[in-house]
C-alpha angles and dihedrals in degrees: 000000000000102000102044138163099214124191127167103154149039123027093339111067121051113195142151119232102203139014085247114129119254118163096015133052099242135046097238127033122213117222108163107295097342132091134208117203127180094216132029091229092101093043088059100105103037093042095060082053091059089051090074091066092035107058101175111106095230089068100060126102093238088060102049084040093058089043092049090043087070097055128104131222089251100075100060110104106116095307099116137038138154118227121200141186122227121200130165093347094313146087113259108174138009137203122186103202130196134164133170129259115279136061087265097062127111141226118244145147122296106244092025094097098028096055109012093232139123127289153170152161124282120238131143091221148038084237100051091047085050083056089041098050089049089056098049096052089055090064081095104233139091104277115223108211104179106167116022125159109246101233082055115144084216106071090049090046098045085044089063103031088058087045090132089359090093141267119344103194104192111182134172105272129193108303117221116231119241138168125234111221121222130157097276092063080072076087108031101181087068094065094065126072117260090270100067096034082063083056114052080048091057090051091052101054094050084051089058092056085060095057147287112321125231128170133194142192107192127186094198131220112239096249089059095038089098098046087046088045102057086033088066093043098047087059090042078063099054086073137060091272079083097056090034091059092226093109117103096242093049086070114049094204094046087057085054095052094046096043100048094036097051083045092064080047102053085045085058094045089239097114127095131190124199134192143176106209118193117190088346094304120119104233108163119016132177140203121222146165121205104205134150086007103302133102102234107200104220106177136356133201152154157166122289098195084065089052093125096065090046085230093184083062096057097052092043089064089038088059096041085051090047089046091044088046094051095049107247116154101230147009117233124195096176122192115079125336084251120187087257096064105042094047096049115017112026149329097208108111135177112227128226132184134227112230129187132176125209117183139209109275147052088303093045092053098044093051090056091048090051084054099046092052091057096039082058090048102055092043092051087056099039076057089051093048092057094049095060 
């Protein structure tokens, strides 16, 4: 979650503060076996079950709480609705929908266009996401699937329910990086080549004229969750994320996210907080969640005053050690397989799809020939861009 197109407010985010009805009588609507709810409140129970079976963290209730805690009573209007699946007396699988204003616009998971990261539906079974996917194609507009994991029970399932509905796309997106974590990562540094151990030494040693290291993986109390926390953004600061506009306290609605969402984590005794201290000063610092046995890196930052030492490098290799050390099968960082990453850290992805639905009918043929333009833009540039 480090590159991420954040909106909360305005025209762009349709969410529903409250469970509260708006445009039906009841809070929940029967069709058949599944449920539409205007809020995700009376889902909370049943919706943490289903994290057990859903381990990304877009898909948990704390998430979607945090996302539907920003919004303001104005974007309402139609633009966002839950659907569940109810078998044998209980919820089997859940969809937080949003779209944007207009006819044109397009249903899609709720978290997909805030954070840019995977998502997918939550369901306990192959069978419940094949009902799922049915009822969200009767919603009656294209669907806009941007990140999905690819072993996800979703695509197979859309893929039947529009059989004679119109036309399913499903494409290769963006895979997120990831680690796996086998014994030898107990001792990270062996798993690079003698140049950048050598490396990773030499960082070290610079650190140390600094000052004395320290590093710590806290898994903080909640009434020590807000100093931790503005500890770990105020170094996130120190660095170009800040001039960039991609830190959380350059975006006063992406520091209320984070904060209320990784609240709701620290309250669960999911969150972690890492820092490199040099000479008793915090100088890199991450934000984590170990979950489903997996440590998610949420957020990454340092000082750039201590560039010379690499000191996000440092704690990177501290944290893999700590996640190989507990025992967690992989390392997740999560956001977009960047250069970085893949140069210096890992080439192992998890690969998600881009799925879109079109329709039969004047929406669903507009939206394909809105697709169809770009995808000829963006043809006709990448042309352009091999010529030169």
């Amino acid at each position: 979650m480090r590159h991420e197109t954040f909106h909360v407010s305005g025209r762009k985010s349709m969410l529903v503060p409250s469970a509260t009805p708006t445009r039906l009588p009841d809070t929940q609507h029967r069709s058949g076996n599944v449920l539409l709810f205007d809020g995700i409140a009376p889902l909370q129970s049943e919706w943490q079950r289903l994290e057990a079976f859903n381990p990304l963290p877009t898909q948990g209730f704390a998430f979607a709480g945090a996302l539907q805690a920003l919004a303001g009573p104005g974007q309402m209007r139609g633009g966002h609705r839950v659907l569940a699946v109810r078998e044998a007396g209980r919820i089997s699988a859940i969809a937080p929908l949003c779209r944007g204003w207009g006819p044109l616009a397009r249903w899609r998971l709720l978290g997909a266009r805030e954070l840019s990261e995977p998502v997918d539906g939550l369901y306990d079974s192959a069978e419940a996401a094949g009902t799922l996917a049915g009822a969200m194609v009767r919603q009656g507009r294209p669907l806009s699937l941007d990140r999905v994991p690819v072993q996800s029970e979703l695509v197979a399932a859309l893929r039947r329910a529009m059989r004679w509905r119109g036309l399913v796309l499903v494409r290769p997106a963006r895979p997120a990086p990831r680690i796996a974590l086998t014994a030898q990562w107990r001792e990270p540094e062996s798993c690079f080549n003698a140049g950048r151990r050598s490396d990773f030494r030499r960082a070290a040693r610079r650190a140390a004229e600094f000052g004395a290291l320290a590093y710590e993986v806290i898994a903080p109390d909640p009434a020590e969750f807000d100093a931790l926390f503005d500890e770990a953004i105020r170094i996130e600061q120190c660095g170009w994320k800040l001039k960039a506009r991609t830190a959380i306290a350059a975006d006063p609605a992406k520091e209320r996210f984070f904060r209320r969402y990784l609240r709701a984590c620290c309250e669960a005794g999911t969150l972690r907080i890492a820092f490199l201290r040099i000479g008793g000063q915090a100088v890199a610092m991450q934000l984590a969640m170990e979950a489903h046995g997996r440590f998610w890196l949420l957020k990454i930052g340092y000082d750039e005053a201590y560039s010379r030492c690499s000191p996000g490098t440092l704690l990177m290799l501290h944290t893999l050690r700590h996640a190989a050390m507990t025992g967690l099968s992989s390392y997740e960082l999560l956001g977009n397989d960047e250069p970085w990453i893949a140069e210096l850290w890992t080439r192992e992805q998890a690969p998600c799809l881009r799925l879109r639905t079109y329709p039969w009918g004047l929406r669903g043929a507009l939206a394909l020939a809105v697709d169809g333009a770009a995808w000829l833009r963006e043809r006709a540039v990448r042309a352009a861009r091999l010529k030169r």
